[in-house]
N, C-alpha and C positions, 0 to 999 in steps of 0.2 A: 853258298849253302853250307860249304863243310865248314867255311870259315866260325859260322851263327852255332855251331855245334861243337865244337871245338870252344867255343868260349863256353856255354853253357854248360859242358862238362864240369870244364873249370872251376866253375859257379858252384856247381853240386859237389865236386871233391872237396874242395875249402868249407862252406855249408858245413857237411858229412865230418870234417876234421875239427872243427870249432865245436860241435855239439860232443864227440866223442872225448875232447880234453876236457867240456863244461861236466861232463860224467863222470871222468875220471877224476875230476879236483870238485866235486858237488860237496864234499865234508869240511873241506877248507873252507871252501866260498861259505857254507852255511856258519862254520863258525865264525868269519870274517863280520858275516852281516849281525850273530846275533851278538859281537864282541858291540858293533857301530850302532846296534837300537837301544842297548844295556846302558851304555857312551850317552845318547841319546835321552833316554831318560833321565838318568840321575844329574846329568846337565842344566834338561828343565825343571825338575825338582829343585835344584838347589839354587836354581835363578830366580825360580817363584818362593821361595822358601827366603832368601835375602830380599828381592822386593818388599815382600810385606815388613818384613822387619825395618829395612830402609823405613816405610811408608809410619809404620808405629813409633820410629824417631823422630820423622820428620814430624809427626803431631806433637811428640813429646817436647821435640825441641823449639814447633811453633806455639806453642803455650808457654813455656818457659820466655820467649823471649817477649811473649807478648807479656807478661809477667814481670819481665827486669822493665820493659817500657813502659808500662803503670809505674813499676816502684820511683822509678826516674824521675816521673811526673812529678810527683808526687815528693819527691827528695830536691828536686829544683822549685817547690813551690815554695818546701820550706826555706831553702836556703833564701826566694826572693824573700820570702818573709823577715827572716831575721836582719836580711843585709836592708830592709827597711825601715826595719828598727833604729837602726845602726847607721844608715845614708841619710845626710838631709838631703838631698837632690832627691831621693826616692820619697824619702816623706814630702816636700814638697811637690813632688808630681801628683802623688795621691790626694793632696789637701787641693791643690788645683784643678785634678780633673772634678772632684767633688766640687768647685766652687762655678766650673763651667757648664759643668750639667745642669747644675741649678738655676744658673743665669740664661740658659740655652734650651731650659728646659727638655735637654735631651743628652745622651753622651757620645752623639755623632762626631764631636770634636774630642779628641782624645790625644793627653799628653806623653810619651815615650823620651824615656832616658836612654842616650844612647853613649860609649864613651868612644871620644875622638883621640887619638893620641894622647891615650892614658887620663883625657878630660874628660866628665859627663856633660853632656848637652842635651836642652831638651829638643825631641821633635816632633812639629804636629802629625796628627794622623785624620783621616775620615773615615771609619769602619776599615779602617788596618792597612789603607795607602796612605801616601803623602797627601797631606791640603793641604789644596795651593787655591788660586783666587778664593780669599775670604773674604765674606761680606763684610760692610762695615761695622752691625751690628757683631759678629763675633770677634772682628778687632778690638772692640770697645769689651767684649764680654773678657776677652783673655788677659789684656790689658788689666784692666779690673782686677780677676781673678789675682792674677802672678802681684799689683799692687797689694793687696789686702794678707795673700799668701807670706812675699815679704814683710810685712809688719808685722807680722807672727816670731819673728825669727828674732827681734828684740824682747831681750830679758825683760824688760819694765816698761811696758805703754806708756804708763804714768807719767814716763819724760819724754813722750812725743807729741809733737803738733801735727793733727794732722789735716791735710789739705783735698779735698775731693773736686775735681771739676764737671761739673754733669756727668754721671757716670750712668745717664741713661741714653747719654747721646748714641743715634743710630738702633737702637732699640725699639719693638713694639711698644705701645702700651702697657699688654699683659707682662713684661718685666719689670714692669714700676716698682710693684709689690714687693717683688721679690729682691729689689737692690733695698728696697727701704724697710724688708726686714734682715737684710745682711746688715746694714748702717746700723740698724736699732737691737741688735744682738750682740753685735760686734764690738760697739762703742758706749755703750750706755750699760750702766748696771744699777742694782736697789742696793740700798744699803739700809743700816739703823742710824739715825743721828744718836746727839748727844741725851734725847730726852725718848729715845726707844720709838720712836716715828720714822717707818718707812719710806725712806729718800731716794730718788733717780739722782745720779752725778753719772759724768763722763769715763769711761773706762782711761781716754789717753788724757792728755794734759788741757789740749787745747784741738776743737773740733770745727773748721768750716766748710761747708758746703755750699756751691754755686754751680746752678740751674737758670735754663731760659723758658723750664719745662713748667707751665702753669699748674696741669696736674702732679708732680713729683714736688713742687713749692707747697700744695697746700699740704700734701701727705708731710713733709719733712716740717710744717707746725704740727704736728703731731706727735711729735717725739716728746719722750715721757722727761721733760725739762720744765724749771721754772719761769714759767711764761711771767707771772705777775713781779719778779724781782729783776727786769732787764739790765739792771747796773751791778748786778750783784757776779762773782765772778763762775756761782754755778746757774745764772738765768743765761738766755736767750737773747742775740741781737739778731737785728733781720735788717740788712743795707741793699741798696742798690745803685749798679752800676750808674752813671744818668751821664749820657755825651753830651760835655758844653759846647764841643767845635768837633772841625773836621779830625783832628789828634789829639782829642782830649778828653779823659772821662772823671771824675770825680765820684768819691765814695759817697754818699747821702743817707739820711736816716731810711728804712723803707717807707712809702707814703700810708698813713693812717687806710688807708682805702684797700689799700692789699694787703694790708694787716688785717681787716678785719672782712674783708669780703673773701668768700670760699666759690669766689666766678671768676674765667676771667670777664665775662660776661659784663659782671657792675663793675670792673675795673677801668674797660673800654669806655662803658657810658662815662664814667666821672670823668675821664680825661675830655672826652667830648663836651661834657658841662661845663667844666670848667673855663674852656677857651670859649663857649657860648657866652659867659658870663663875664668873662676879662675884660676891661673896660676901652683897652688899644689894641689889643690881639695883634700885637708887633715882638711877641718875646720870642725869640728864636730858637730856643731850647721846643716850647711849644710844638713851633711851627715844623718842625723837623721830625716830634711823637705822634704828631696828630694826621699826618695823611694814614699810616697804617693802622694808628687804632679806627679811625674812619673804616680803611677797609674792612678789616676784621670782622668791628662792630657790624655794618652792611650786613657781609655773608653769613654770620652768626644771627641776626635779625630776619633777615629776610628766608635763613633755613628755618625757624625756626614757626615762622606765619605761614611759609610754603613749604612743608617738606618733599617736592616733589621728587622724583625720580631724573635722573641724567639733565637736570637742569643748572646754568649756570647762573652767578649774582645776578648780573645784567639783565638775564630772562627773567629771575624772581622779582627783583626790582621793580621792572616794567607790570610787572603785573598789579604792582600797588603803588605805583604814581606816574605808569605811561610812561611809552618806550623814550619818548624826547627828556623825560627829564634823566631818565634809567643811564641812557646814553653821556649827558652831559657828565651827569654824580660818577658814574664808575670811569670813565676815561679819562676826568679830572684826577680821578682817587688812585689809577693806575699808573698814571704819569708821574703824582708825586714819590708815590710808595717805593720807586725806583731811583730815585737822583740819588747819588753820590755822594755828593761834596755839599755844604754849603754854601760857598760860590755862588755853585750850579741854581739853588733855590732861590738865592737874593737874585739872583739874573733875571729870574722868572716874576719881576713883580706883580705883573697883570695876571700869573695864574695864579700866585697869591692870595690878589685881592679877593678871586673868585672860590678862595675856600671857604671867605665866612657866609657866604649864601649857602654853599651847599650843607655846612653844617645846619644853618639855618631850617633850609630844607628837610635834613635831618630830626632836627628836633620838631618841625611843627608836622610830619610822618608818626611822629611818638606822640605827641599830646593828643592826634586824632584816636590814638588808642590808650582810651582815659586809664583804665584801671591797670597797665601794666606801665603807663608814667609814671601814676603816682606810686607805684612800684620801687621803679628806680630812684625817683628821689628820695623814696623813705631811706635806700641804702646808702646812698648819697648822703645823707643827714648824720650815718654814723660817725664818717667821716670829720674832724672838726681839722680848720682850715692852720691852726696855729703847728699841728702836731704836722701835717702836711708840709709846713714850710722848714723846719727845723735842718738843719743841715748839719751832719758830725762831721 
């Protein structure tokens, strides 16, 4: 007990001695505290007081730089500009990407100069990555392009020949147009003759173009050329490939029939009339055109009596001379359309024999429909058999 009293004294002298020095130094302590809240203010004052000002640079200086990165823009656009002025690699890309957006009718393909160890190369792009697997139709398109782009780059057309090979190979349709208004801008110009008569002539020296494309053949007679002066050296010649053997092709007049028919439609027929009408039907040139103008002719024929929906030759066929014969005519016609070689077709003389019935077959399916025979012969008739055989 005395112990528990004995401390608690303790407790209260010390207590009793701590508050007596807090009174004795209470003017110090007070001026201590109000040196440390004085301290204390002007502190935060001038922390808040630099912040804002911080903060009013920081906008000043994010305008300014957003500022010098506009000017930049804008100072590298020109410099691209001038330096393409001045680059033919740059003017070339631009003339190219212009030439592929037109053919592509899009500019999803897009040409980038880039320099390789101090060399410009160009490279493709797709909406600003690399293309890679391109279709065929934009190989053919870029191809094109960068040819045509190149001919540019010579001083004088006028001393060049130039050579196109289907340059709508791999291509829709709807590009027909568009390569055969680049051919007919590009190449062809008006002029005044000597007697003040507005003349088409060739922009380069000498122009040929070769197509398998029936459609793109009839546009390209179209071009603003002298069709009635064929010998002359600003008319028009029109040849065709024609294979005499398995290695061999020969250049030939084009046949009066494709010259003047705008189908392939009456082209097919006349070749088909004509082996009807051949007196041996043993010429081998023939015999090697006519299974596929057969086929052709068929599914063009028979689409155009049936236009049905998801049906094939064989089914249309059937339906206008009975599946037995549909069967015999198109398995015949599929079998040849595919051989190979010559050889191959002299091997086969029993299936041979059995083409002139089917053509047979063929023509007497057309004479039951009178007034679209006497159709095709009339077109047939333009045709005269002398101009047909002429060979250059």
């Amino acid at each position: 007990m005395s112990t528990l009293l004995e401390r608690t004294f303790d407790e209260a002298i010390t207590l009793i001695a701590d508050n007596n020095k807090a009174v004795a130094n209470f003017k110090d302590t007070r001026g201590e505290a109000t040196r440390r809240a004085k301290s204390h203010l002007v502190a935060t004052f001038a922390r808040d007081e630099h912040l804002a000002n911080a903060k009013q640079r920081l906008k000043v200086l994010t305008e300014l730089a957003a500022y010098i990165t506009a000017a930049g823009q804008r100072i590298k656009g020109v410099v691209q500009a001038l330096q393409s002025s001045i680059d033919r690699a740059q003017k070339g890309r631009e003339k190219l990407n212009e030439r592929i957006a037109l053919l592509l009718g899009s500019d999803a393909i897009q040409i980038e100069v880039v320099a390789v160890a101090g060399v410009d190369r160009f490279v493709l792009r797709r909406r600003g990555h690399p293309a890679r697997n391109l279709s065929d139709g934009e190989r053919t398109a870029i191809a094109f392009a960068y040819f045509l782009t190149k001919l540019k780059e010579h001083k004088n057309l006028k001393d060049i020949i130039v050579y196109i090979d289907d340059p709508i190979s791999s291509l829709d349709s709807n590009h027909v147009f568009q390569v055969f208004a680049i051919i007919k801008n590009l190449f062809f110009e008006k002029m005044i003759d000597a007697q003040g008569k507005p003349k088409w002539v060739t922009a380069c020296q000498q122009i040929f173009v070769s197509t398998h494309n029936f459609e793109f053949f009839e546009m390209l007679k179209k071009l603003p050329i002298d069709r009635q002066k064929p010998t002359q050296l600003d008319g028009a010649r029109y040849y065709l490939v024609k294979r005499i053997s398995e290695t061999a092709s020969t250049l030939v007049d084009l046949p009066a029939s494709l010259r003047r028919y705008t189908s392939e439609y009456h082209y097919l027929f006349s070749v088909i009339h004509a082996f009807s009408e051949h007196p041996t039907k043993d010429d081998v040139a023939q015999l090697l055109a006519l299974p596929n103008a057969l086929r052709r002719f068929v599914e063009l024929y028979t689409y155009m009596r049936l236009p049905l929906a998801d049906t094939n030759v064989e089914a249309r066929l059937g339906l206008l001379v009975g599946s037995e014969a549909s069967v015999r005519v198109t398995q015949l016609l599929h079998h040849f359309s595919h051989l190979e070689t010559v050889d191959r077709m002299s091997s086969h003389t029993q299936l041979i024999s059995a083409i002139n019935p089917v053509v047979e077959e063929l023509m007497d399916l057309l004479r039951a429909d009178e007034l679209h025979f006497n159709a095709l012969m009339a077109t047939v008739s333009l045709a005269t058999p002398k101009e047909d055989a002429r060979v250059e």
